[in-house]
C-alpha positions in Angstrom: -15.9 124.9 -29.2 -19.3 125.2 -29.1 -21.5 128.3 -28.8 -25.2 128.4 -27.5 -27.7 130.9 -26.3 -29.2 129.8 -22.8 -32.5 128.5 -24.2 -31.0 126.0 -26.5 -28.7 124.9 -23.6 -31.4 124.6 -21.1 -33.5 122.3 -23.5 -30.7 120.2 -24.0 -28.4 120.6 -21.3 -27.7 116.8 -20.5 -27.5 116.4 -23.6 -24.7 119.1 -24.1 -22.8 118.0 -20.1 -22.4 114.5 -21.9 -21.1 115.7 -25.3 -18.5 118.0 -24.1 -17.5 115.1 -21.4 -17.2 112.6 -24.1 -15.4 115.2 -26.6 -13.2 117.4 -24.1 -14.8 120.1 -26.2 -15.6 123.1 -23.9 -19.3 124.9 -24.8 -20.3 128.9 -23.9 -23.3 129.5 -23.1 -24.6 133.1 -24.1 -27.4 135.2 -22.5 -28.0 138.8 -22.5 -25.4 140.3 -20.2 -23.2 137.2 -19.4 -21.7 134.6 -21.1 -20.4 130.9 -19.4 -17.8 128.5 -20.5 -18.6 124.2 -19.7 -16.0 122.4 -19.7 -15.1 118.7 -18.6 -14.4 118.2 -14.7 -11.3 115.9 -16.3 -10.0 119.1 -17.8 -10.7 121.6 -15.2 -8.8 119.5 -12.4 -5.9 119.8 -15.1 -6.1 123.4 -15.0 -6.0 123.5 -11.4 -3.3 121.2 -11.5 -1.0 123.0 -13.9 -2.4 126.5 -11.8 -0.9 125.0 -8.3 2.2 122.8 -9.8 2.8 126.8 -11.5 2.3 128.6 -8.0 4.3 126.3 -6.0 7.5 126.6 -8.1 7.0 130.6 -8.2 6.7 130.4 -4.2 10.1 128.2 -3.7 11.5 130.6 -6.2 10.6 133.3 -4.4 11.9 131.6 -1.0 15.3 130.5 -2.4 
């Protein structure tokens, strides 16, 4: 994982969208109060995936 402050990811950020595409490595972006995590759109619709296939089976638990 990579760590940058929001200037160096704004001068380089399609540089850094490709890199963590290519890699599957997430980055965070840091400012002064808030902090950001990029990640690939590949390995977010995974998450989402694994989030719903997860809330489905707790519903039709929760039904039977």
């Amino acid at each position: 994982m990579q760590t940058l402050s929001a200037s160096e990811a704004r001068l380089n950020l399609f540089c850094i969208v490709d890199k963590t595409a290519e890699t599957h490595q997430s980055t965070v972006i840091l400012c002064r109060h808030n902090a950001a995590k990029l990640l690939p759109i590949e390995d977010w619709r995974t998450i989402l995936g694994v989030l719903t296939a997860t809330a489905l089976a707790s519903t039709a638990t929760d039904l039977n």
